[in-house]
C-alpha positions as CSV (number, residue, x, y, z in Angstrom):
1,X,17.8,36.1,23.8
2,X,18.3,39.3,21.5
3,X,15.0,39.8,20.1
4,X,12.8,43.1,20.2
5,X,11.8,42.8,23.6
6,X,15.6,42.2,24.7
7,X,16.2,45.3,22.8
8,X,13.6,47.5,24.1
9,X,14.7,46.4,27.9
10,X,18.6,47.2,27.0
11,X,17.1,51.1,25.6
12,X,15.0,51.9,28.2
13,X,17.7,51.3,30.7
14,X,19.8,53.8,29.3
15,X,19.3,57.3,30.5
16,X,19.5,58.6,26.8
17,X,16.6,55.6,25.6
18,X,14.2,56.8,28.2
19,X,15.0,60.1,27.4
20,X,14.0,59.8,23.5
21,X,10.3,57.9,24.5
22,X,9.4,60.6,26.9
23,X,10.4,63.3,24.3
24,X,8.4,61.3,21.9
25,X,5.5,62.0,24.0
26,X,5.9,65.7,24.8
27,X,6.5,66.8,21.1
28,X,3.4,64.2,19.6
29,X,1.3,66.3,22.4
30,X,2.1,69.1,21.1
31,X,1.5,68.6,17.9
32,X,-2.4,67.3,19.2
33,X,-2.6,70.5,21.0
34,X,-2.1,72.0,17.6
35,X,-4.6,69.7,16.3
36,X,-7.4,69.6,19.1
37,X,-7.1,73.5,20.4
38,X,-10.5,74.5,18.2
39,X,-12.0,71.3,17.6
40,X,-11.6,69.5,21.0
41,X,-9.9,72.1,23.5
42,X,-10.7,69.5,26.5
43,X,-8.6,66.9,25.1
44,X,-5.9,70.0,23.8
45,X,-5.9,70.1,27.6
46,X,-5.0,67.3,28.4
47,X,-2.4,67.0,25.8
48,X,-0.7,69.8,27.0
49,X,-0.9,68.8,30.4
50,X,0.9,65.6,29.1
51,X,3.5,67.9,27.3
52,X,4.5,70.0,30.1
53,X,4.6,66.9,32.5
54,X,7.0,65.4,29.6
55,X,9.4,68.5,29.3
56,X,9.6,68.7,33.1
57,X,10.2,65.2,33.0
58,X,13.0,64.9,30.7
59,X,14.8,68.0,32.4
60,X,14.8,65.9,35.7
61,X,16.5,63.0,33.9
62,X,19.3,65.0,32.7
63,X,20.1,66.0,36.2
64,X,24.1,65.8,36.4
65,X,24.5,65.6,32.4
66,X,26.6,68.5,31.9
67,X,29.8,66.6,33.6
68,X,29.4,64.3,30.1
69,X,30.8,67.2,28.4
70,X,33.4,67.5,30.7
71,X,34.5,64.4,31.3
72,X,34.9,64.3,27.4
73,X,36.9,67.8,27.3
74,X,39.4,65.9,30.2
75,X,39.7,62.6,28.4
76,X,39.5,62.8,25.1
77,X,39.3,66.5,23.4
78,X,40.1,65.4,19.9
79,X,42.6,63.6,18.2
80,X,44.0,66.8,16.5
81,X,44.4,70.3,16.9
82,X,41.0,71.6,15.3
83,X,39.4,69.1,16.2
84,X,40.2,69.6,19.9
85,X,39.4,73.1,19.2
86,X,35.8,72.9,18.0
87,X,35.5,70.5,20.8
88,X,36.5,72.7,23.4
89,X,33.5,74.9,21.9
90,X,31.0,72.1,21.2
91,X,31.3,70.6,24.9
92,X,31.2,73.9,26.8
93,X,28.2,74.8,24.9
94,X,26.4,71.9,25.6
95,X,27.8,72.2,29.6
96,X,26.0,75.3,29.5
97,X,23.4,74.3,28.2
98,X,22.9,71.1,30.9
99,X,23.9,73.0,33.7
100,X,21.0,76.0,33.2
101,X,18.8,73.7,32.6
102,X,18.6,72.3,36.2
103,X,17.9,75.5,37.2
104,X,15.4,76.2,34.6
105,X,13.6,72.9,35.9
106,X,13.8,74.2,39.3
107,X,12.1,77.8,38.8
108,X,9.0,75.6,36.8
109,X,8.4,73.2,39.5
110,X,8.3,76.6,41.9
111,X,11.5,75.5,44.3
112,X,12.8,79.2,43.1
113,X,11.6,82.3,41.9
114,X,9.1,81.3,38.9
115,X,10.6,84.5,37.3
116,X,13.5,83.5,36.9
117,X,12.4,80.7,33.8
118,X,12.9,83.0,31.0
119,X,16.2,84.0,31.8
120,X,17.2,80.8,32.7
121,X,16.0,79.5,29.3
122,X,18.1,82.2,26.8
123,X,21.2,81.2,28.9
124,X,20.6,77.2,28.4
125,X,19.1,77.4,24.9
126,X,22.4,79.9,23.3
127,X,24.6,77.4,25.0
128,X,23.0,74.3,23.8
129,X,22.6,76.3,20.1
130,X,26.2,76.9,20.0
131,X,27.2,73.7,21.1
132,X,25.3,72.0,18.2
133,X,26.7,74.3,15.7
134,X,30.0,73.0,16.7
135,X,28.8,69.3,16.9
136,X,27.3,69.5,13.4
137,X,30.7,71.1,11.8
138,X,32.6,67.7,14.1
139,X,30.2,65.2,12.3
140,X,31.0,66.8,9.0
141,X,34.6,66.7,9.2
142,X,34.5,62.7,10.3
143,X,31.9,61.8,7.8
144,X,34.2,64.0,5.0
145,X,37.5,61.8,6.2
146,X,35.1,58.4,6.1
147,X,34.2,59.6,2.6
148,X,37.8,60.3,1.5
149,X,38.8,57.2,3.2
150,X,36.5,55.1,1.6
151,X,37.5,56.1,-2.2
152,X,41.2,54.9,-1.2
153,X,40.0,51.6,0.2
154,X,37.7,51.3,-3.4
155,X,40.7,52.4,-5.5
156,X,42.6,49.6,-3.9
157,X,40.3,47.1,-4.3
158,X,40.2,48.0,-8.4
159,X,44.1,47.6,-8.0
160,X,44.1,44.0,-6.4
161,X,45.7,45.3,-2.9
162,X,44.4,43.3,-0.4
163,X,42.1,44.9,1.9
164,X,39.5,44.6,4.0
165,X,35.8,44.8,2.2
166,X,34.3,45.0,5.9
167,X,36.2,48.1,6.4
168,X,34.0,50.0,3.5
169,X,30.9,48.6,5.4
170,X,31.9,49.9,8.8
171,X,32.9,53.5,7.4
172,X,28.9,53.6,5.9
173,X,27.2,52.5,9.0
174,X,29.4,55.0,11.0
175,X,28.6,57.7,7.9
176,X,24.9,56.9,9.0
177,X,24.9,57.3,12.7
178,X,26.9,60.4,12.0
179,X,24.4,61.8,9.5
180,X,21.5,60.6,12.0
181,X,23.8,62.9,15.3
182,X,23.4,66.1,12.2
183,X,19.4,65.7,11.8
184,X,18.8,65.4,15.6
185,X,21.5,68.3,16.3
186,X,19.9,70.9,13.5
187,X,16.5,69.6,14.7
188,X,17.5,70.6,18.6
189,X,18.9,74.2,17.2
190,X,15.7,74.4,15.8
191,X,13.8,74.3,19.0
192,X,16.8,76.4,20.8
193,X,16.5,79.1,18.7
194,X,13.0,79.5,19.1
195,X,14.0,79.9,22.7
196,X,16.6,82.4,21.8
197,X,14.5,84.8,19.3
198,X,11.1,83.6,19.1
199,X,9.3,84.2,15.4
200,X,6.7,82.5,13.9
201,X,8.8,79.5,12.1
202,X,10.7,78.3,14.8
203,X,7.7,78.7,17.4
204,X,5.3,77.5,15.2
205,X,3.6,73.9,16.8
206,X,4.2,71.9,13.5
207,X,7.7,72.9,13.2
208,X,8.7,72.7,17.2
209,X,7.0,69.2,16.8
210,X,8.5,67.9,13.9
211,X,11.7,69.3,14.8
212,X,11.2,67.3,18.5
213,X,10.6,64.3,16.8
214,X,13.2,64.3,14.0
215,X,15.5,64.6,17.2
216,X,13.8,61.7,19.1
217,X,13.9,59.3,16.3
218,X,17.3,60.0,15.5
219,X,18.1,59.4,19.1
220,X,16.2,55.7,18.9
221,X,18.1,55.1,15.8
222,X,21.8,55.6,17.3
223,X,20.6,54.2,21.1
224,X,19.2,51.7,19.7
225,X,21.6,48.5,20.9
226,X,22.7,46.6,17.9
């Protein structure tokens, strides 16, 4: 009773597992917008129709999210003093970023002013790009102390200490997850800062939806239940 199927059922009842599928979806219809605009612009229409329905979507899941960051800022900050310190930085940013996004998601369903969307989205997308930077600079430090920790563990094992092999094995799967939390985080800031200054990289279709789905993936990979 833990085969693929299991799996799948255990993801998708996680807010965070059906948040990666539907994301999935919006940023592969975007890319086919991309691809169908000239050749099929019917179909582009319908893809985009499926994108916005996705982003909206995903923004209604997230509903309440920004308390995560919170609750994490109250319980467990950190267990030093810089690393409570970029925390403090990395949470607030993405409590920001949560908590202007509900209202950005209620000015594009047309419950208040429509106007208000643009403004709405610098506010959530500078928030949500500083909280990553912070994030990513978190993940470093861990995955430079796993690496550092490692080579003692190695340079005992050469001197006959006894230690624990598994150790080294659970210090690379958490280097992994940790490297996987860095792609989806510089993938997100990405798509923020095309929000934030819009130029032709960042805004560009094949780079919002490559970026989209380098963060999905990412997400499937660390939801994914072991």
């Amino acid at each position: 009773m833990n085969d693929k199927v299991d799996k799948l059922v255990i993801f998708l009842a996680k807010r965070d597992g059906i948040d990666k599928l539907v994301k999935t979806f919006q940023y592969v219809s975007k890319l086919l917008v991309w691809h169908l605009e000239t050749k099929n612009p019917k179909s582009a229409h319908r893809a985009k129709q499926c994108e916005v329905a996705s982003g909206l979507s995903r923004k209604a899941f997230r509903m309440g999210r920004f308390l995560t960051g919170f609750n994490a800022l109250r319980r467990s900050p950190g267990p030093t003093p810089t690393f409570r310190f970029l925390s403090v930085f990395a949470n607030a940013g993405e409590m920001v970023y949560l908590f202007f996004d509900h209202f950005l998601w209620l000015s594009r369903t047309g419950v208040i002013d429509a106007n208000l969307a643009r403004r709405m989205s610098f506010i959530s997308a500078f928030g949500e790009s500083v909280g990553y930077v912070f994030f990513c600079v978190m993940e470093f430090i861990m995955i430079k102390e796993g690496i550092e920790k490692e080579k003692r563990i190695k340079k005992s094992l050469l001197s006959d200490e006894k230690v624990d092999e598994n150790e080294i094995k659970k210090i690379k799967v958490d280097r992994v997850m940790r490297l996987m939390a860095v792609s989806a985080n510089l993938a997100d800031l990405i798509i923020a800062l095309a929000d934030i200054k819009p130029n032709p990289f960042c805004n560009h279709a094949i780079t919002l939806g490559i970026s989209g789905l380098v963060s999905a993936w990412a997400g499937w990979y660390r939801n994914w239940p072991s």
